[in-house]
N, CA, C and O atoms as CSV, one atom per row, in Angstrom:
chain,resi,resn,atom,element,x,y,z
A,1,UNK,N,N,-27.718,-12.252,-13.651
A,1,UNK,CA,C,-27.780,-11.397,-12.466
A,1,UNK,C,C,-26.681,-11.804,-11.480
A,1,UNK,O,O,-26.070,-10.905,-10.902
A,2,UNK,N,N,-26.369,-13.127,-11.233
A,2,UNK,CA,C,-25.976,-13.668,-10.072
A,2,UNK,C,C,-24.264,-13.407,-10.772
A,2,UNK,O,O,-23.290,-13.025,-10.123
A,3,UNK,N,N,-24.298,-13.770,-12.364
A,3,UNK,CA,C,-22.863,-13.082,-12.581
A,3,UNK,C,C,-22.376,-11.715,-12.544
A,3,UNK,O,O,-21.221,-11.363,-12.300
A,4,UNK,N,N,-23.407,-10.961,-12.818
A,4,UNK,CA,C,-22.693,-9.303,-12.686
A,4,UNK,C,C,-22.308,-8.813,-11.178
A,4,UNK,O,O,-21.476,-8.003,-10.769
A,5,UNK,N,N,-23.313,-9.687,-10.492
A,5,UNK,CA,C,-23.074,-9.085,-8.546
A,5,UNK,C,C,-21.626,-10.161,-8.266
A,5,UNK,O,O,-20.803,-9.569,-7.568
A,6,UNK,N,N,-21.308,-11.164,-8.548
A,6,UNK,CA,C,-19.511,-11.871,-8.576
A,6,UNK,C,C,-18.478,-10.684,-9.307
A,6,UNK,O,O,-17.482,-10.253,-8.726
A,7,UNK,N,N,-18.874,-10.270,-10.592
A,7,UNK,CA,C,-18.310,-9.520,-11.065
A,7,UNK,C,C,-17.814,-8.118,-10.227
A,7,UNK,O,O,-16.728,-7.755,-9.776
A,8,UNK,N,N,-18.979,-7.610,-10.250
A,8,UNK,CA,C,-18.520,-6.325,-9.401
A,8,UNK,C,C,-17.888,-6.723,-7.739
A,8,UNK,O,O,-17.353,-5.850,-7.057
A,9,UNK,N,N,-18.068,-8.302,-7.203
A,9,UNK,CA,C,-17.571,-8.110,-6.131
A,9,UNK,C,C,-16.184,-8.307,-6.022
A,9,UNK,O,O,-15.409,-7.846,-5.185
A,10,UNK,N,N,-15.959,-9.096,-7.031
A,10,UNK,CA,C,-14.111,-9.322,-7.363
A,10,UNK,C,C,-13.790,-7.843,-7.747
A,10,UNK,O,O,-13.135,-7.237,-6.900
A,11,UNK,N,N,-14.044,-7.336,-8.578
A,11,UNK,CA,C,-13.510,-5.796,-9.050
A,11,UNK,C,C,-13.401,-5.046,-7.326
A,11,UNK,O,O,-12.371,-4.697,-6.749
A,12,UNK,N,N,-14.844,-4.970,-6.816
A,12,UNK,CA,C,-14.408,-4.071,-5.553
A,12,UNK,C,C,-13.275,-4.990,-4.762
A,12,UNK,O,O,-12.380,-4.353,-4.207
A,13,UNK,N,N,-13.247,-6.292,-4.676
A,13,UNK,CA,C,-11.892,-6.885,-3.676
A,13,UNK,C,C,-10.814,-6.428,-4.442
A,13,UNK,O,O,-9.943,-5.823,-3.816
A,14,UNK,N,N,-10.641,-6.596,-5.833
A,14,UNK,CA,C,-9.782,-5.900,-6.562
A,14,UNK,C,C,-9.104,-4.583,-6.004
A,14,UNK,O,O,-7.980,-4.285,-5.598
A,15,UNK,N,N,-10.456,-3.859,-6.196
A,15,UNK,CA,C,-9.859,-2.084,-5.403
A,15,UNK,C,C,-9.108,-2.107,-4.014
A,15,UNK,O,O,-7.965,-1.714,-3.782
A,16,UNK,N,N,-9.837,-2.547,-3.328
A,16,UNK,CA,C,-9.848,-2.900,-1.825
A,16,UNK,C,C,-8.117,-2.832,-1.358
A,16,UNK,O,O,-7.455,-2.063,-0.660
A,17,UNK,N,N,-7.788,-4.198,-2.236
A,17,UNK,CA,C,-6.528,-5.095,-2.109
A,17,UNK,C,C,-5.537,-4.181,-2.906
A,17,UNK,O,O,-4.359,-4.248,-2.554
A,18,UNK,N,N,-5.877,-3.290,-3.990
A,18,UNK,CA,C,-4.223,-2.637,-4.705
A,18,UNK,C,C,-4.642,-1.343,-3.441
A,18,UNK,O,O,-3.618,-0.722,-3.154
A,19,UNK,N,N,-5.623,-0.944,-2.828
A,19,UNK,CA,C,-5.770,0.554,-2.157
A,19,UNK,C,C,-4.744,-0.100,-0.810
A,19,UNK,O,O,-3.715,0.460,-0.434
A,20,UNK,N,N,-5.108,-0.960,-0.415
A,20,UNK,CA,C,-4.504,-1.681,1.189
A,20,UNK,C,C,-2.857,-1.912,0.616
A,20,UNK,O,O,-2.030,-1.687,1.499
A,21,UNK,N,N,-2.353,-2.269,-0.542
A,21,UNK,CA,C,-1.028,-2.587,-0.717
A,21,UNK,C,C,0.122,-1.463,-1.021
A,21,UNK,O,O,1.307,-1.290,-0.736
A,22,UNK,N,N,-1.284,-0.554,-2.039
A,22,UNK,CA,C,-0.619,0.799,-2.046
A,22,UNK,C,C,-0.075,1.992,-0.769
A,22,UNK,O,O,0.813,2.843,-0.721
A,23,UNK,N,N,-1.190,1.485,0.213
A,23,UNK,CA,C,-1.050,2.148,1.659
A,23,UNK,C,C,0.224,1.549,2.414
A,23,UNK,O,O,1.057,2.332,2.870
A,24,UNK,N,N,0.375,0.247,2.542
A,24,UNK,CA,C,1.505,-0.395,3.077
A,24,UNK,C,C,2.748,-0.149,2.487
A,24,UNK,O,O,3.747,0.127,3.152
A,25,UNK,N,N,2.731,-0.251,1.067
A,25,UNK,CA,C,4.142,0.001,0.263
A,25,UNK,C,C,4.789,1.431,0.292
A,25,UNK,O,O,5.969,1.585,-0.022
A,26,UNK,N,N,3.753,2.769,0.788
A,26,UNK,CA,C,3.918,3.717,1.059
A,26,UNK,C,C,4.804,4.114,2.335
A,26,UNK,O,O,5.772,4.829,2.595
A,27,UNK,N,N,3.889,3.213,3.002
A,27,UNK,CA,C,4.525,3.423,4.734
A,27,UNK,C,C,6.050,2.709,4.679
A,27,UNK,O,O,7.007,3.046,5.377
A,28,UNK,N,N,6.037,1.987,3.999
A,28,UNK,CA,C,7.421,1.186,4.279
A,28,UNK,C,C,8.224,2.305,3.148
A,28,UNK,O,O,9.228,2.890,3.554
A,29,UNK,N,N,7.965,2.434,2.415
A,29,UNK,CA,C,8.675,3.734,1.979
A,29,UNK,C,C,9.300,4.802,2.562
A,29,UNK,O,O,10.453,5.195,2.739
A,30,UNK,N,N,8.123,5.166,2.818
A,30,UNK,CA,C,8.302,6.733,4.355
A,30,UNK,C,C,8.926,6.144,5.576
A,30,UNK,O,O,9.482,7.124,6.071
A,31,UNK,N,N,9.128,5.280,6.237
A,31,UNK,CA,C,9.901,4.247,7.068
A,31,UNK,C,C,11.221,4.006,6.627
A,31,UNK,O,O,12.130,4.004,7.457
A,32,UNK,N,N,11.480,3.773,5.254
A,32,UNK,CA,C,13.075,3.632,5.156
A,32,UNK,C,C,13.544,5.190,5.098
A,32,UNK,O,O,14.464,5.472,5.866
A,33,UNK,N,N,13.028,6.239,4.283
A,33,UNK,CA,C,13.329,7.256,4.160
A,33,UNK,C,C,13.911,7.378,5.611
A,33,UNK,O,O,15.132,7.266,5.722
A,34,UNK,N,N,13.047,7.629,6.896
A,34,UNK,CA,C,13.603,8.268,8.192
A,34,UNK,C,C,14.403,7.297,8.539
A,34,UNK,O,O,14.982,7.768,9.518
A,35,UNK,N,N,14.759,6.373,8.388
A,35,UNK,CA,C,15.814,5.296,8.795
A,35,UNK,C,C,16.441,5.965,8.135
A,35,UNK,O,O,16.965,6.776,8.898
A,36,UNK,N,N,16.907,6.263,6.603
A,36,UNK,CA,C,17.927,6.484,6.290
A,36,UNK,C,C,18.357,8.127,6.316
A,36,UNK,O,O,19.561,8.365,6.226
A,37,UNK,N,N,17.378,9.313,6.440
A,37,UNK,CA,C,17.512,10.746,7.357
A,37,UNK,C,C,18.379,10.249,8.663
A,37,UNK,O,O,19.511,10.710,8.808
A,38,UNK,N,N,17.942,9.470,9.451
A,38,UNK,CA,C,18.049,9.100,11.048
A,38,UNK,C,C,20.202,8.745,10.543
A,38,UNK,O,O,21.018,9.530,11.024
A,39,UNK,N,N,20.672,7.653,9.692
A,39,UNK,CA,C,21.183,7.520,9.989
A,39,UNK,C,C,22.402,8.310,8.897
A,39,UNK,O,O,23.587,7.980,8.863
A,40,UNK,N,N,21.930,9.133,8.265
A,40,UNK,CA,C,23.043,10.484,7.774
A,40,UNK,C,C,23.317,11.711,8.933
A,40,UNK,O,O,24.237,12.474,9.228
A,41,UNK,N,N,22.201,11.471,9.311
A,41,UNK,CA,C,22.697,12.250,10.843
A,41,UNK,C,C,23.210,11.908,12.166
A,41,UNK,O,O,23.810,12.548,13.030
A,42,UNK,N,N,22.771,10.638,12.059
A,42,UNK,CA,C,24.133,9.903,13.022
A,42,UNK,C,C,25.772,10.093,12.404
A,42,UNK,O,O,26.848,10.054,13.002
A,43,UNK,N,N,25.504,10.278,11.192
A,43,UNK,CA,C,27.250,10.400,10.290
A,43,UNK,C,C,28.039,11.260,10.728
A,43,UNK,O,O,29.082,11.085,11.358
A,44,UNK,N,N,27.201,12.887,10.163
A,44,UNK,CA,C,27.426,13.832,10.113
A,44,UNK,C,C,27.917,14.580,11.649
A,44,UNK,O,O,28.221,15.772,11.686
């Protein structure tokens, strides 16, 4: 018993932690994008 409730709680920190990294790696994504929009139009 006491192993399946460890089990499922690492799996949900599991989820938790790729959902929170996937959200961050996104934003810094969408963040360079307008940095780099921002500075083709400083060029142009």
């Amino acid at each position: 018993m006491g192993e399946t409730f460890l089990f499922i709680s690492l799996g949900a920190i599991a989820l938790a932690a790729a959902y929170c990294i996937g959200r961050v790696d996104g934003y810094w994504k969408r963040a360079e994008e307008e940095r780099r929009d921002q500075a083709q139009k400083g060029q142009a």
